[in-house]
N, C-alpha and C positions, 0 to 999 in steps of 0.2 A: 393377608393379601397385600397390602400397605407396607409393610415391610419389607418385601419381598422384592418389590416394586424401587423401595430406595436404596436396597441393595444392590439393583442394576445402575441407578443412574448415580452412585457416590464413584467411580469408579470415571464417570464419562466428565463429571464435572471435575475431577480430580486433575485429570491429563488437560483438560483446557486450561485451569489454573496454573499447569504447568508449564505450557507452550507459552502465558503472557507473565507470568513471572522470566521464561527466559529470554523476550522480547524485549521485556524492564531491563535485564541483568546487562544483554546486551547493548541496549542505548547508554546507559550508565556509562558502559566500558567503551565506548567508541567517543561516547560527551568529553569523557577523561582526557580518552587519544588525543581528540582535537585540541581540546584547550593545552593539553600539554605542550601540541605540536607546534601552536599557535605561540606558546608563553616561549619555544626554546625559538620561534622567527623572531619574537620582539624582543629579546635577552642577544641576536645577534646582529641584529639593527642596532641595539645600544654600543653593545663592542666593538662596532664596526665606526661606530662617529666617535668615541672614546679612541680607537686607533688611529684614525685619521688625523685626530687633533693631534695627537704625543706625539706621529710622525711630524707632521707639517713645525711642532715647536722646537722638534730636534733637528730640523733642518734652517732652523735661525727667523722662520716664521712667527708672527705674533697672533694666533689661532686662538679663537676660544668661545662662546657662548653664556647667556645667563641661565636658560633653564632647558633641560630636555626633561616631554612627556612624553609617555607611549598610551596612546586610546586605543580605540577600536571594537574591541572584541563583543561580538565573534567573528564580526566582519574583517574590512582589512587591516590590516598593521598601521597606525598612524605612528610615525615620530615628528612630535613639532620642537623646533629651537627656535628659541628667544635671542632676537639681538645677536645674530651672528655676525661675528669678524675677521676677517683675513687681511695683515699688514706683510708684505715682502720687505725683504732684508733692504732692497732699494727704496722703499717707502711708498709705493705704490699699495693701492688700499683697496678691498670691498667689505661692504655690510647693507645686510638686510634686516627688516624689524620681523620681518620671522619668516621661514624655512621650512618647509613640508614634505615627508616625504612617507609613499605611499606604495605600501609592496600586498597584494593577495596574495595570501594562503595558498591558492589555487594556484598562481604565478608565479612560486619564488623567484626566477632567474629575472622577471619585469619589476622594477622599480620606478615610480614617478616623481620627482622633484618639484615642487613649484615654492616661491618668492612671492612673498605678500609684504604687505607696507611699505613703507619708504627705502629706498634703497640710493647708497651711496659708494662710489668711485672714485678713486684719487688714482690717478697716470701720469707719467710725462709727457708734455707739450711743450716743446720750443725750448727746449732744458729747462724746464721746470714745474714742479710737481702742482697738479689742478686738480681739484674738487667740483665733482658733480652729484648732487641729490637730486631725488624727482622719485618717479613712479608708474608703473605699466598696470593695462589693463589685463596682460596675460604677461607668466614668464616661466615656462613650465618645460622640463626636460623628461624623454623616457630613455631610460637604458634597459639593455636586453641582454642578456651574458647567456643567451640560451637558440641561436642562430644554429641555423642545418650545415651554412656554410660561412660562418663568420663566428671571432672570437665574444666580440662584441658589437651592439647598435646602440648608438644614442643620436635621438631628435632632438632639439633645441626650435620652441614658437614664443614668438614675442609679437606682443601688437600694443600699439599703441604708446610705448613708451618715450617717455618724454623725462631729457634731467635738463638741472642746470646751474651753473659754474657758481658756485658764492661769491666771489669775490668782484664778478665782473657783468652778471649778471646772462652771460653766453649762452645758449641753447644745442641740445645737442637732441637726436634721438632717432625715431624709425617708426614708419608707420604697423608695418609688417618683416618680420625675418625669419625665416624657414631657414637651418643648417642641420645638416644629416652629415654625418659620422658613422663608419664602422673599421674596423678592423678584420681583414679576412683569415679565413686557418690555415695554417701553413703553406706562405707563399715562397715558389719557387725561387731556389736559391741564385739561379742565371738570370733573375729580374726578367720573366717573362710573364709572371703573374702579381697580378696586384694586391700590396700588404694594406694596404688602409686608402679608403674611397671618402670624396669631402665633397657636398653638395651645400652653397649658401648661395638664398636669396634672398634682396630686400628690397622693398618698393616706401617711395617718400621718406628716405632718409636724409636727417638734415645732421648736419656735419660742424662742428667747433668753429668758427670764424677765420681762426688759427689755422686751419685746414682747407679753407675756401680756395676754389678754383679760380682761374680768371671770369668762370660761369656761374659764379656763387658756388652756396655753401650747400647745394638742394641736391641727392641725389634721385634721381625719377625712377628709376631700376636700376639693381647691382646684381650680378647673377656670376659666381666661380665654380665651376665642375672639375675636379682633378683627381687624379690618382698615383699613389706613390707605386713604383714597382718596383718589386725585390724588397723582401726585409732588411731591417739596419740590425745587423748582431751585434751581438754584445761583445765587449772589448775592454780590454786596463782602463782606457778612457776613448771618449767621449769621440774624440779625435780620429781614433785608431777604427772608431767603431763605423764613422763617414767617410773615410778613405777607402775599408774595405766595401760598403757598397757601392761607393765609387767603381770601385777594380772590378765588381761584378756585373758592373753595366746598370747602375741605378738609376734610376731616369723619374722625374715626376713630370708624369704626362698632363697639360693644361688642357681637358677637352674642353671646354668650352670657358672664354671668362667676357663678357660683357657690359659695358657701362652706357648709359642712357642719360645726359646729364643735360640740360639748357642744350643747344644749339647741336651739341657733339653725340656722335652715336659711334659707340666704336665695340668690336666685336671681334675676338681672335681665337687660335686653338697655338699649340708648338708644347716643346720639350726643355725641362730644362734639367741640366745636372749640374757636377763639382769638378773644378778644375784643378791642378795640381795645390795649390794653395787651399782647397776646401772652399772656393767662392763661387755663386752661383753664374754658368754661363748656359744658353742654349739659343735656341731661332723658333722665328711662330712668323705668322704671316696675320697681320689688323686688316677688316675691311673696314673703313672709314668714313663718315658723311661729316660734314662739318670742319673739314682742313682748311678753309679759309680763316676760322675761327682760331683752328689749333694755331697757323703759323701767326696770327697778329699778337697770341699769345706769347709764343716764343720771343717774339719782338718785344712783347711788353718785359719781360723776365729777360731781356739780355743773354738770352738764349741764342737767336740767332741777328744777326748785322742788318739794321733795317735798308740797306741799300740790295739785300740778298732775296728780299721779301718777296718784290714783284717778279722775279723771275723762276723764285720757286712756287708762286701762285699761278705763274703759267703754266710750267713744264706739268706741273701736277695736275693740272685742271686738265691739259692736252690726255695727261694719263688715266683720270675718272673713266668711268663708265657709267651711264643712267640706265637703271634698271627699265626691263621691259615694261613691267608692269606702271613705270612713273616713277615720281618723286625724284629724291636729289641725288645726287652721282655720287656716287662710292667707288672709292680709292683703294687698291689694294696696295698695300705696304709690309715691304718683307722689314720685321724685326731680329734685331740681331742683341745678345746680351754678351760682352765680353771684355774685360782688365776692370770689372765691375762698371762700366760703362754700356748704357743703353743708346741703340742706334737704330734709325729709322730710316734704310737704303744707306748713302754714306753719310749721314746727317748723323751727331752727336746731339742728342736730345737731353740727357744729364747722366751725373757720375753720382755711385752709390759707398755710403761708407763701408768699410771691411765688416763684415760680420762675424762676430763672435760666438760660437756655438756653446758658450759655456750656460747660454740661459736656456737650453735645451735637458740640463743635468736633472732635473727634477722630473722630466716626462720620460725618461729614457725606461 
């Protein structure tokens, strides 16, 4: 009877041992997938800062780092670099004590970057190269190469950052800066649609000495919204390649650019494009508080003839408007930009030097 008995149930415990050996088999083989999947993202993370660098030192760059690791697993992708460096052929310089950058599995097209420890800048000022170290409490970038309607996205947040000069002891920095970047997908070729969108703000930026306004060196809010329209194609050079969006009606729209600084508030929108020479000309119209200020400025900078002063603090003042709502009168002022020369109605404000588009060759 007993026998008989486990003859029935050898048969039911069989087919259960089957179903979780193929449960086993299967996790096994999916453990595998993943890690696999995982070890061929961090194998292309490494190729990819291994390219970077060869390109950047094949273009006269002095590129390079002391250590890359790759963590994570199973989680996300870590790649950290030690001591990263980037010197330009003009001697302009940055470096970080270390570099982070973070891609999921689940997100390949989203990668995170952020900048940890001391970090240091060397730029032109005043013709001559300066040195800034220091350190932020955030400095963190996402890019996205995976938009419904964009090639690509990338966010730029900084807070807190604060460098400053070696030599001279100068301060420079930002309390906060939000810049937004993307690239749109195939923007029309008659420049009626927009190739790349640029959104930067920063609030309590303080500024190089060197740099200071007649208002100090503090800015209270900076805000530029713009958009290029029409793509720049590709061409033998560089040149050929900004004429032709020229000819096709190129246009970088300023919607919005803003500055909030001591005494001065000024706020515009306008257009600006390339004139035969490839130099920038267009018109915007500033609304203005603080033109009393601007013009004793001018005065102080031998900008404009202090005998000139009190009559254009009249005529302008007759011209203000005081908002409904209160506060101080704002000016509206048609700008004009042309023979590299910036004008403020017929008033000459300053002349800009010729620009050189050759420092554009590397982003092209």
């Amino acid at each position: 009877m007993d026998s008989k008995l486990d003859d029935i149930a050898r048969p039911m415990i069989s087919s259960r041992n089957r179903k979780l050996l193929s449960g086993l088999v299967s996790l096994v083989v999916l453990t595998a997938a993943y890690a696999g999947y995982w070890s061929y993202l961090a194998g292309q993370m490494r190729s990819h800062v291994e390219k970077q660098t060869a390109s950047l030192i094949a273009q006269r760059f002095d590129a390079g780092y002391e250590r890359l690791a790759i963590t994570g697993f199973p989680s996300n992708v870590t790649v950290t670099l030690d001591k990263v460096g980037i010197t330009a052929p003009d001697g302009t310089h940055f470096r970080a004590e270390q570099m982070v950058g973070t891609l999921s599995p689940f997100s390949p097209a989203r990668l995170t970057v952020s900048l940890k420890g001391d970090l240091q800048t060397r730029f032109l000022l005043q013709d001559r190269l300066r040195t800034f170290t220091g350190v932020a409490d955030r400095f963190d970038a996402d890019v996205n190469a995976n938009g419904k309607t964009t090639r690509w996205q990338a966010d730029l947040r900084v807070e807190n950052l604060e460098m400053v000069e070696t030599a001279s002891g100068d301060v420079m920095g930002v309390s906060y800066l939000k810049a937004q970047a993307q690239a749109n997908t195939a923007p029309d070729p008659s420049a009626q649609q927009s190739a790349y969108d640029l959104l930067v703000r920063a609030t309590d930026a303080q500024l190089p000495k060197r740099l200071s306004s007649p208002w100090g060196n503090t800015v209270k809010e900076a805000t530029i919204e713009a958009s290029l329209m029409g793509g720049i194609p590709k061409a033998h050079t560089l040149q050929n390649s900004l004429a032709t969006w020229r000819d096709i009606g190129g246009t970088l729209q300023i919607l919005r650019l803003s500055l909030d600084q001591g005494p001065v508030h000024l706020a515009t929108e306008g257009t600006l494009a390339l004139d035969g020479a490839l130099q920038p000309v267009g018109r915007a119209i500033a609304r203005v508080s603080g033109y009393i200020e601007i013009i004793d400025a001018l005065v102080d900078r031998q900008v404009m003839r202090p005998r000139d002063a009190p009559l254009a603090k009249m005529v302008l003042g007759a011209l203000a408007k005081r908002p409904e709502t209160g506060g101080r009168s704002i000016l509206n002022v048609p700008l004009t930009l042309k023979n590299r020369t910036l004008y403020a109605g017929p008033v000459a404000l300053t002349r800009f030097d010729r620009i050189d588009w050759d420092f554009l060759k590397n982003l092209m």
